[in-house]
Every structure is written in structure tokens, then in C-alpha cells.
C-alpha positions in Angstrom: -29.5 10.4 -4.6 -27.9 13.5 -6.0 -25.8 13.2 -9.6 -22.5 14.2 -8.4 -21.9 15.9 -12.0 -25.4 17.6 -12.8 -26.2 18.0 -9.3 -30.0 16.4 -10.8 -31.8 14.0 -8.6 -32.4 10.6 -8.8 -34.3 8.0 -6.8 -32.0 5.8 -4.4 -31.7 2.6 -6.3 -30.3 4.5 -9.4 -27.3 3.3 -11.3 -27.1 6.4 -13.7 -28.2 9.6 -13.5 -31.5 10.8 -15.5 -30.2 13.9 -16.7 -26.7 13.5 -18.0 -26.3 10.0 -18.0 -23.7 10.0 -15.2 -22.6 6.5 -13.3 -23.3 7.3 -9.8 -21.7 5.8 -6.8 -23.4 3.9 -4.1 -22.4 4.2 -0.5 -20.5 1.5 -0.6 -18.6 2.1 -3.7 -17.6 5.5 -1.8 -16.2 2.9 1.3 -14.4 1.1 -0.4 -12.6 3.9 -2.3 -12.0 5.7 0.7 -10.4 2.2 2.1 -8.2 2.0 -0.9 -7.0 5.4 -0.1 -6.5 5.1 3.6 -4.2 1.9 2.2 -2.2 3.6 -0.4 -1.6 6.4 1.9 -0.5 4.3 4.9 1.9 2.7 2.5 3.5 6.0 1.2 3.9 7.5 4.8 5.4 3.4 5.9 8.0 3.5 3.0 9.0 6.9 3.7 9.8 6.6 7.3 11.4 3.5 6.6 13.2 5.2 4.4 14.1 8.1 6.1 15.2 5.4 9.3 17.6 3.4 6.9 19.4 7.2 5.5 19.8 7.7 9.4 21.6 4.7 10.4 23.5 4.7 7.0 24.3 8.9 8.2 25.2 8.0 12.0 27.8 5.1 11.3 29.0 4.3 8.1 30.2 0.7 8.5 26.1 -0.4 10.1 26.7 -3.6 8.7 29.2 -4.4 11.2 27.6 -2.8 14.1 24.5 -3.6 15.7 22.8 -0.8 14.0 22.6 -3.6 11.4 19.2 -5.1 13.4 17.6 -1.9 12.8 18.5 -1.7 9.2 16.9 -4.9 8.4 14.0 -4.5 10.7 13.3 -1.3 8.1 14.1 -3.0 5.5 11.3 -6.0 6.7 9.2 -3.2 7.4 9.9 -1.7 3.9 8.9 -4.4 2.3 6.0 -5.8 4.0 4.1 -2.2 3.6 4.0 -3.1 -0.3 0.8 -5.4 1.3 -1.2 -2.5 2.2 -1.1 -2.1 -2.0 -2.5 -5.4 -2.7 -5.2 -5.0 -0.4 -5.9 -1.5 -2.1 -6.3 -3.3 -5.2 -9.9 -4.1 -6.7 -9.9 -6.3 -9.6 -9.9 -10.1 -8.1 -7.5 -11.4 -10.6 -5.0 -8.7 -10.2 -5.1 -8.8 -6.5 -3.8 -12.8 -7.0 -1.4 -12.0 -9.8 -0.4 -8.9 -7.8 0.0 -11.3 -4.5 1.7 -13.9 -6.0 4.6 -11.8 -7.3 4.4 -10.1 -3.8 4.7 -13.2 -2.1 8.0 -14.2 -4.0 9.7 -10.8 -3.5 8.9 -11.0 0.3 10.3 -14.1 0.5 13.7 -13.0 -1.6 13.8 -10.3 0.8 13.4 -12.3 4.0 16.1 -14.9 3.0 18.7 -12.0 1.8 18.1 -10.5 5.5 18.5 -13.9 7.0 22.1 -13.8 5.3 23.0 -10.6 6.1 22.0 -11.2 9.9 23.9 -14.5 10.0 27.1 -13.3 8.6 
């Protein structure tokens, strides 16, 4: 396995690198960071179309909320907020992925019920 740093060589099962000391990165540890970004990256490109979907309706009638262009607000706005998921399944450290999906949880459910209300009025 090659020092990413030094560029030195080291044998397979190394943790650090011989010559400068270097943590080096097992296959795996190169997977799952290439997961991580594949997640964080879906969720920018989610939240900006939804985005960009919610400015449209809100540009091509002005009163949505009492049109039926209202469905497709919320549906981007359910959409919006369920992409913040792909973040805590980006996340590493066990205890901040439950802290982190705890709080999610609550702020989904917030969301949900404040879309119910505005679909039922």
C-alpha cells in the first residue's frame, strides 16, 4: 500500500506509513467516504431543485395557496425536508448520527403536521 503523502511503500496491513508517519486509509475507509459524499451531494442537488420548484410556483401564481398549485408546494416542501436524511446517513460518529436523528425526527414531524394544516384549510 502506497503512503498517499510520501508516496513510500508499506506492506498491506499497515495502519501508518513507515516513512513519514502518515495514517493511511484502508479500502474501505475510502468507501465509505466516497458514500458520505455521494449523500451530501445528493442532498445539495435535492434541496436545490426543490428549491428552485417552490420559487417557480411562487413566480407563476402568486396566490398558490389558494390554487392547486398548493399540492406541489407542499410535495417540495415534503421533499425538502425529507432530503436532510441523506445527511444523517452521511454522518459517521454513532452517537451523533442518533442525536442528529432524533432532532431530525422531530423537525420532520413539525413539518408534516404544518403541511397537513395547510392542505386541510
Amino acid at each position: 500500500m502506497k503512503c498517499y503523502k510520501c508516496n513510500g511503500e508499506n506492506t498491506a496491513n499497515a495502519k501508518y506509513c513507515r516513512n513519514c508517519g502518515t495514517k493511511l486509509n484502508s479500502k474501505s475507509d475510502t468507501r465509505n467516504s466516497k458514500s458520505a459524499d455521494i449523500l451530501l451531494i445528493s442532498f445539495i442537488g435535492i434541496f436545490l431543485l426543490s428549491a428552485l420548484i417552490q420559487n417557480i410556483v411562487r413566480a407563476v401564481d402568486y396566490n398558490w395557496f389558494d390554487s392547486s398549485l398548493r399540492y406541489i408546494q407542499v410535495a417540495s416542501w415534503i421533499i425538502s425536508s425529507l432530503s436532510y436524511l441523506l445527511i444523517i446517513f452521511a454522518i459517521k460518529n454513532k452517537v451523533f448520527k442518533l442525536i442528529g436523528g432524533i432532532c431530525l425526527t422531530l423537525v420532520i414531524c413539525y413539518h408534516i403536521y404544518g403541511y397537513i394544516i395547510i392542505l386541510m384549510s
